[in-house]
Each structure stands twice: as structure tokens, then as C-alpha cells.
C-alpha positions in Angstrom: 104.0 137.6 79.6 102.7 139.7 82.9 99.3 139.8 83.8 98.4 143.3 84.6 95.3 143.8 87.5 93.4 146.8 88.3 91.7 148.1 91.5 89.6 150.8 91.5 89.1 153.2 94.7 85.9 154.9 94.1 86.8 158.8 95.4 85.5 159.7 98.7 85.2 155.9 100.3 86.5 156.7 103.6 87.4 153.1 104.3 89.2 152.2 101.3 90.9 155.7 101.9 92.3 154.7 105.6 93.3 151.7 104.4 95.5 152.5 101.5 96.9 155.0 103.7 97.2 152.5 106.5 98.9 149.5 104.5 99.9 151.1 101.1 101.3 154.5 101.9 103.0 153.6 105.3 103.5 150.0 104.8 102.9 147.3 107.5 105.7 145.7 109.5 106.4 142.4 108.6 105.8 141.0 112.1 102.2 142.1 112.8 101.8 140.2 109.0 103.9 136.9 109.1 102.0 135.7 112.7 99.0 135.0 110.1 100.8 133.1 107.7 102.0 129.9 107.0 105.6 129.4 107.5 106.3 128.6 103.8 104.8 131.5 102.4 106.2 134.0 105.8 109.7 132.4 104.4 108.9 133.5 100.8 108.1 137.1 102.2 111.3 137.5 104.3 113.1 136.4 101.1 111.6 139.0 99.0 111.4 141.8 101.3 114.0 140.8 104.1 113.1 143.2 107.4 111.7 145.7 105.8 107.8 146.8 105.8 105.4 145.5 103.2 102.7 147.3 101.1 99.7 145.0 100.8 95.7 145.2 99.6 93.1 143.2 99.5 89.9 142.8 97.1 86.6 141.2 98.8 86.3 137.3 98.4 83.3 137.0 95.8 82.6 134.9 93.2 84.0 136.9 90.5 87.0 138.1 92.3 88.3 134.4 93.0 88.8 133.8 89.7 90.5 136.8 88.9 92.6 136.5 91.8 93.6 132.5 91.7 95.5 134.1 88.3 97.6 136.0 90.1 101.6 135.3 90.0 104.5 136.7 91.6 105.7 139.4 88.9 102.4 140.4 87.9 101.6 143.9 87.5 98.6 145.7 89.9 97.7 149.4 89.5 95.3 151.2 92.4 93.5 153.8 90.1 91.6 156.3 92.7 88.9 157.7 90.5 90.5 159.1 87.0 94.1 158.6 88.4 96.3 155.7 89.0 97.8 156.2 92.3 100.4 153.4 92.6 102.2 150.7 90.2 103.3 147.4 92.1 104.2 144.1 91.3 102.6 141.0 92.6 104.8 139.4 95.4 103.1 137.0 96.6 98.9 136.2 97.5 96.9 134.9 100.5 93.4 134.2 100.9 93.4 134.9 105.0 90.4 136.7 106.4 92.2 136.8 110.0 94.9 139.0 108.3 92.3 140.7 106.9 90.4 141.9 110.2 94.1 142.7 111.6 94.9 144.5 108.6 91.9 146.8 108.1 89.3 147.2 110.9 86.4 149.3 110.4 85.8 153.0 110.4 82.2 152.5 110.8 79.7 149.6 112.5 78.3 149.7 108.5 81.7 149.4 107.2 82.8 146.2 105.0 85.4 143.9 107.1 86.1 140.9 104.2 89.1 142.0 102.2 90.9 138.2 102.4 91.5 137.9 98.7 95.1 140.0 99.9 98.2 140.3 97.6 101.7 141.4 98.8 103.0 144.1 96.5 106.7 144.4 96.0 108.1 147.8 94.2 105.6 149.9 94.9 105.5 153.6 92.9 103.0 155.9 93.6 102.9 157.1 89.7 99.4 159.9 89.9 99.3 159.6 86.5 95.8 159.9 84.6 93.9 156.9 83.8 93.2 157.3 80.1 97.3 157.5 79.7 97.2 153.8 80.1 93.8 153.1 78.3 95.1 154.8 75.1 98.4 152.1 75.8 95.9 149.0 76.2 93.1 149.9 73.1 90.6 151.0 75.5 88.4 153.8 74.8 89.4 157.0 76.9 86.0 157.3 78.3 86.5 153.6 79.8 84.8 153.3 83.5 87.1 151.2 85.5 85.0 149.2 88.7 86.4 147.0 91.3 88.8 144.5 90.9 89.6 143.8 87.0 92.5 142.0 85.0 93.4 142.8 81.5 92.6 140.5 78.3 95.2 138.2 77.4 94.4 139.6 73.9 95.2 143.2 75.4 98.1 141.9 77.0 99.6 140.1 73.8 99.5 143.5 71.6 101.0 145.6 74.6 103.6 143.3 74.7 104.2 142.9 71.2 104.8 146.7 70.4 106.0 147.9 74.5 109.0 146.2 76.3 107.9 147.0 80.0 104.6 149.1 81.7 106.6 150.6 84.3 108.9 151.8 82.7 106.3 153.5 79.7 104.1 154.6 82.5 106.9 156.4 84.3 108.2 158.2 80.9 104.5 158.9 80.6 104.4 160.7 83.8 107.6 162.7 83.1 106.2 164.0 79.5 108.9 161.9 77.5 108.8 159.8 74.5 108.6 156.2 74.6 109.3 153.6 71.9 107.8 150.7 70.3 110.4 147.7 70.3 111.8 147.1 67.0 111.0 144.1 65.1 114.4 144.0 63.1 117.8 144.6 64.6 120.6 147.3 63.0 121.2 144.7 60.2 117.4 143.7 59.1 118.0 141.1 61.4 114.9 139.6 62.7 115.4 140.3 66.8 113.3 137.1 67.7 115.5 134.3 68.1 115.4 130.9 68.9 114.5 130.4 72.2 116.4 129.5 75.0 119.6 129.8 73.2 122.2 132.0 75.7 124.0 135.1 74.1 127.2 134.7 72.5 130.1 135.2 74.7 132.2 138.4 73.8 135.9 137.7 73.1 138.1 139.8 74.3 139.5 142.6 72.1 143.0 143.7 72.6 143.5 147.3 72.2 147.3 146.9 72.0 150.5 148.0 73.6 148.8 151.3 75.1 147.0 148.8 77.3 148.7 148.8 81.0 145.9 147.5 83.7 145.9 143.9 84.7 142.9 141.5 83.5 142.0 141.1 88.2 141.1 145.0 87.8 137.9 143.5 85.6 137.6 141.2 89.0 138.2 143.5 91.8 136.0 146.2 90.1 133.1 143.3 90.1 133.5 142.7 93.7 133.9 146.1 94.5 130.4 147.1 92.5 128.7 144.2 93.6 129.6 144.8 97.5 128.5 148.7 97.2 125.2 147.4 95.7 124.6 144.9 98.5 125.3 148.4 100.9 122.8 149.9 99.0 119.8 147.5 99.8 119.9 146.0 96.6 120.7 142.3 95.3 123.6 142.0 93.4 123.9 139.8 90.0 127.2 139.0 88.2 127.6 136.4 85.8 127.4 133.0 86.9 130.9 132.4 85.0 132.5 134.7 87.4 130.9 134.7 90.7 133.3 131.7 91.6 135.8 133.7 91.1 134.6 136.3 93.1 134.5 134.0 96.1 137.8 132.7 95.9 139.4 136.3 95.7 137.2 138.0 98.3 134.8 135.2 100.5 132.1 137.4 98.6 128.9 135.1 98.2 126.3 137.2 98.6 124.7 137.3 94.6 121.7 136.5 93.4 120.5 133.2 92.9 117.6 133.7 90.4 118.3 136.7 87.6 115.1 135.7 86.0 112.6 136.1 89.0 110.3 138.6 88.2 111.8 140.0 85.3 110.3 141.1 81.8 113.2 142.1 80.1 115.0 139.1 78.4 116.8 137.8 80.6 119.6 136.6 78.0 120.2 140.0 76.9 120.7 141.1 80.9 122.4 138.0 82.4 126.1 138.5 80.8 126.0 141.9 82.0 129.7 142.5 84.4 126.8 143.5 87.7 123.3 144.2 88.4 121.5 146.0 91.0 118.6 144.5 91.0 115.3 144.9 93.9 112.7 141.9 94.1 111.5 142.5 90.5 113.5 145.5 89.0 116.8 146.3 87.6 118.2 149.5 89.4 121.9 149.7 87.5 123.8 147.4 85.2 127.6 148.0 85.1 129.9 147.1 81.9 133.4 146.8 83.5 136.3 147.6 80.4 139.6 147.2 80.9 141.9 144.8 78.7 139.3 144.7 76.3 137.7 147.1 73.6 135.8 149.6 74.9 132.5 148.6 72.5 132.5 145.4 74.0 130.2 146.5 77.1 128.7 149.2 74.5 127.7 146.0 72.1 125.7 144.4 75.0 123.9 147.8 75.8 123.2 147.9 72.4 121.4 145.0 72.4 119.8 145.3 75.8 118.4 148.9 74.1 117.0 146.9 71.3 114.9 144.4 73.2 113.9 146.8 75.5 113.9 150.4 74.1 112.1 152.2 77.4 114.8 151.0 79.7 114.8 153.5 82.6 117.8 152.6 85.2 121.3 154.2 84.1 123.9 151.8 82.0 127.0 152.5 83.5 130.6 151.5 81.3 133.2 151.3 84.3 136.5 152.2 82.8 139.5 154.2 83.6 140.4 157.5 83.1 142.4 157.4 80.1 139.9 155.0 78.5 137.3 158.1 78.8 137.9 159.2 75.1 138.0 156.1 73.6 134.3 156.1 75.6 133.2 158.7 73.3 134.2 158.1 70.3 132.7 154.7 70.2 129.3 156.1 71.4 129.5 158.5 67.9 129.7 155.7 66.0 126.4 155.0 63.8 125.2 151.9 65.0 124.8 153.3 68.9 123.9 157.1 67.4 120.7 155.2 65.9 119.8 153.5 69.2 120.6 156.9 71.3 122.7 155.0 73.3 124.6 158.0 74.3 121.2 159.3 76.0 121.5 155.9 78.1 125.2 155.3 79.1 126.9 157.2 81.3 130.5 157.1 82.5 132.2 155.9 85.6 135.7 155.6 86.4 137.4 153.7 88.1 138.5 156.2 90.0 135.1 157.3 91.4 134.3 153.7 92.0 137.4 152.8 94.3 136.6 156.6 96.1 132.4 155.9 96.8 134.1 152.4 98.6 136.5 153.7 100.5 134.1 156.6 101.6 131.0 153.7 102.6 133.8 150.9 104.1 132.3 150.2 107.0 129.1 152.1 106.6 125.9 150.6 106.4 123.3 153.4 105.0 123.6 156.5 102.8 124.2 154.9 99.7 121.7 155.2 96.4 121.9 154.3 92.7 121.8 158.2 92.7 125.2 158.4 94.5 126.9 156.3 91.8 124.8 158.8 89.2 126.4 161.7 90.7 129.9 160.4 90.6 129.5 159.3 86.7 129.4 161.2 83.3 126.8 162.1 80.9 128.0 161.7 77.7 125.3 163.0 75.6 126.0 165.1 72.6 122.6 166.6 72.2 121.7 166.3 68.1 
């Protein structure tokens, strides 16, 4: 379970203004930051943000914030609420207590002006979200009319019912913000099964289904459609996941090694539901894509393990892609109309890509280093949404 922290900006404090600007907004290059730090943790901060620049804050080292702050994990949520809006959603990266990094960080606008902000926290996916205040009070049982000050964590109480009923605060907020519905996670599956299993106990594998003589592409399409997914993710900035089963493979066929090593860091989906999944794009503590490659076997196979993913986490926000070919289209759709995924919406989640579109998007990047989003692969793939 994520902690959630909250820091509130009173409106018009010029300073804190300058300095969210200054170090939030625009970011901070990593090397005017990793000459202050350790080399363990300046390690720990290449890892998780590689070259790029960092967004960072920092609350004033008092009594009261300490022990707030020595909470703090890497994966933890922190919101910046300016007034009656939050302004950004973050995760906790990483935490220093470094009142030279401080001063470099933010000077003062004024003689008068507070200089100690050394209780600092790296903050990887930042989203500036402008959504208002009482949207997530109403989510965490506080009264509407609560007055946010300084620099406050959440009950675990609070946290514990969240979590029980809500899969993921991101991903509410952001519906939130866009005027869509979010849902509660169910406590039963399709069956009446309870969802809760026992713990650490890893998800079936699916065998493979045969769909018979029409069946004509080999079993290595599965393989080089991996590779091929997980090297276009890697060109689009992100880290790459594939099941550990098949990422020898992987490297034996195409000297690709470049997957993640941890699925779990960060993450507050359940990670066995995620893991099995064909490839992930994933940033330091977000899923961007997951991609369900069918070829030799049925085409529900990939829609059973969205299906359960939708279950355990009903707010999911980055597109479910099933990676088939052309002719398998069809079949596509008339699995999706079958009751089971029709209850979950799943054909509001999944979209279609083929083959096809994959193999084009990599010969169009080989060789290229930058242009390529999430939303490319969006554009190239298929609602299939039949709006009742």
C-alpha cells in the first residue's frame, strides 16, 4: 500500500511560486543535482531517470516534517495542491536530507525569504493534473471544506479504505479530471469467485489453444513480434518488460537484453496479474502499454488476461493492445461480444493492432532515435468499441 503526501502552496508566495516553476515545471539537470549527492543514491537517480532532467521539491527540516518525511518510499504518491487546486501528481523517487542542494536549488527572491528546504524528494512521473482539491477529499472521507497546510501525509486508516474500494490514484484522479466514470474494484470475480487469493501464488500459465487447420503463421512470429514491440518501446524512452520465461529467448534470436529487471518496482497494480503479459512499456513507476501477442493460439487467450487485469484494477488508463494479424481481426471481435468481457467493458479498453502496422512503425523508426510515442502505436491500432 502507497503512502500518499501532500504539500500545500499557499497562493500568492512568491518564493514557493519561483521555485515550483524553477525545479517542478522546468525540471533541473541532473548534473547541477548529482555533484551534491552521494554516489549511491546519484547511481539510484541515473537508474531511474537516465539523462534526463529531474523534478524535485523540498519541505523545511522541522520537527514535524522529519517524521513525516523519514516515511517516505520510492513509489509513494506526492500531490502539490496550490490553494484549492492540486497542481501536479508525482511519485516519490527517491529522498535527501541535503541543505547544500537546497541553497543551490532555490536561492532567495528576497533578503527575508526562507532558504532551508533540505527535507528534498525526487519526484518521478510527474503530471500537472489542475484538478480541484475537494475531488480528492470526497475520494479520501474528508470533509470538502478541509483546509490543507504545509506538508501533510494521509492516515493509514484513510489509505486502507481508498485502497480497499480504488485500484490506483492516478489513474481516478486523471478520469476525474477528464469528467469520466471511475469504478470501485470488485470484490468477487465473473463467477462469485472471491478475487483475493492466496498470496504470492503466480498466475496460471495459459496453454495454448489451437484454432485448427485455418491456422498458417509459425509459433517465432509470437517471438519476433516480442522483440520487435519490446525494441520500439526501448525507442520510445520507455523500459520494456516481457516475461521472464521468454526473454532468454529473445536474446538468443536477436542479442536483445535490454528488459527490465524489476516489474514490480513502483507498481500498485498486482503485479501477477501484469507480469505474464507478451510486453510492457513501462516509465520508472507507470505502465504506458501492455501488448497480448496472438498467433497459434486462441484469440481469448490474451483477452482472458485483460480480463483479469480489468478486474484487479478496473481504472486502468494506458491502452491494451491484442497484436494479431489481419485475418485474425474478426475472430477479435467476436470474442470481445462475448458476455463475460461485455460485463467488464473490455471492448472500451482493447484495441487492435496488426501485425501489419507493427512490422511498418519498425521499419519506418529503424535507425531513428526520436519521434516515437505510445500515441504512434494508438494511431496505427483499432478501436473496437460497439457503443451499447
Amino acid at each position: 500500500m502507497r503512502n500518499i503526501f501532500l504539500l500545500y502552496i499557499p497562493p500568492g508566495n512568491a518564493q514557493a511560486t519561483v521555485n515550483y516553476e524553477n525545479t517542478v515545471r522546468r525540471r533541473v539537470e541532473p548534473e547541477r543535482i548529482l555533484r551534491y549527492l552521494s554516489p549511491a543514491l546519484g547511481a539510484k537517480l541515473r537508474a531511474i531517470f537516465g539523462g534526463r532532467r529531474i523534478t524535485v521539491w523540498g519541505s523545511k527540516d522541522s520537527s514535524a516534517n522529519r517524521a513525516k518525511f523519514e516515511g517516505m518510499g520510492p513509489g509513494d504518491e506526492i500531490l502539490v495542491v496550490e490553494g484549492p487546486i492540486i497542481k501536479l501528481l508525482g511519485k516519490i523517487a527517491a529522498t535527501t536530507v541535503n541543505p547544500d542542494l537546497s541553497r543551490e536549488l532555490w536561492p532567495p527572491i528576497r533578503s527575508a525569504d526562507q532558504t532551508d528546504w533540505s527535507l528534498i524528494y525526487f519526484i518521478a512521473n510527474p503530471q500537472e493534473i489542475d484538478l480541484p482539491f475537494p475531488e480528492f477529499c470526497r475520494l479520501m472521507g474528508y470533509s470538502e471544506e478541509y483546509q490543507l497546510r504545509g506538508f501533510t501525509s494521509v492516515s493509514q486508516e484513510r489509505l486502507e479504505t481508498f485502497y480497499r474500494r480504488y485500484d490506483d490514484l492516478y489513474s481516478i484522479l486523471m478520469l476525474a479530471k477528464r469528467g469520466q466514470p471511475f469504478y470501485e474494484i470488485p470484490q468477487k470475480d465473473v463467477l462469485g469467485n472471491d478475487l483475493e487469493g492466496e498470496p504470492g501464488v503466480p498466475e496460471p500459465a495459459l496453454e495454448s489453444l489451437p484454432e485448427g487447420p485455418g491456422m498458417d503463421r509459425p509459433v517465432s512470429d509470437h517471438l519476433r513480434m516480442q522483440w520487435t514491440l519490446a525494441n520500439l518501446g526501448r525507442k520510445a524512452g520507455n523500459r520494456v518488460w516481457v516475461p521472464a520465461s521468454d526473454q532468454g529467448r529473445i536474446r538468443a534470436e536477436y542479442q536483445f537484453d535490454e528488459f527490465e529487471t524489476d516489474f514490480a518496482a513502483g507498481l500498485d497494480t498486482q503485479t501477477k496479474y501484469v507480469e505474464n503479459i507478451d510486453v510492457v512499456w513501462k516509465e520508472e513507476y507507470r505502465i504506458d502499454a501492455a501488448f497480448e501477442i496472438e498467433n497459434s493460439t486462441a484469440i481469448y487467450s490474451g483477452l482472458l488476461r485483460f480480463a483479469d487485469l480489468t478486474l484487479v484494477a478496473p481504472n486502468t488508463l494506458y491502452p491494451l493492445f491484442i497484436v494479431a494479424p489481419r485475418e485474425k481481426r474478426n475472430r477479435l471481435v467476436e470474442q470481445l461480444r462475448r458476455p463475460t468481457f461485455q460485463k467488464l467493458r473490455l471492448d472500451r479498453k482493447v484495441r487492435y493492432l496488426p501485425y501489419e502496422a507493427v512490422e511498418e512503425i519498425g521499419r519506418f523508426f529503424e535507425g531513428k532515435e526520436r519521434g516515437l510515442t505510445v500515441d504512434v502505436i494508438v494511431d496505427r491500432s483499432e478501436e473496437i468499441h460497439f457503443h451499447y
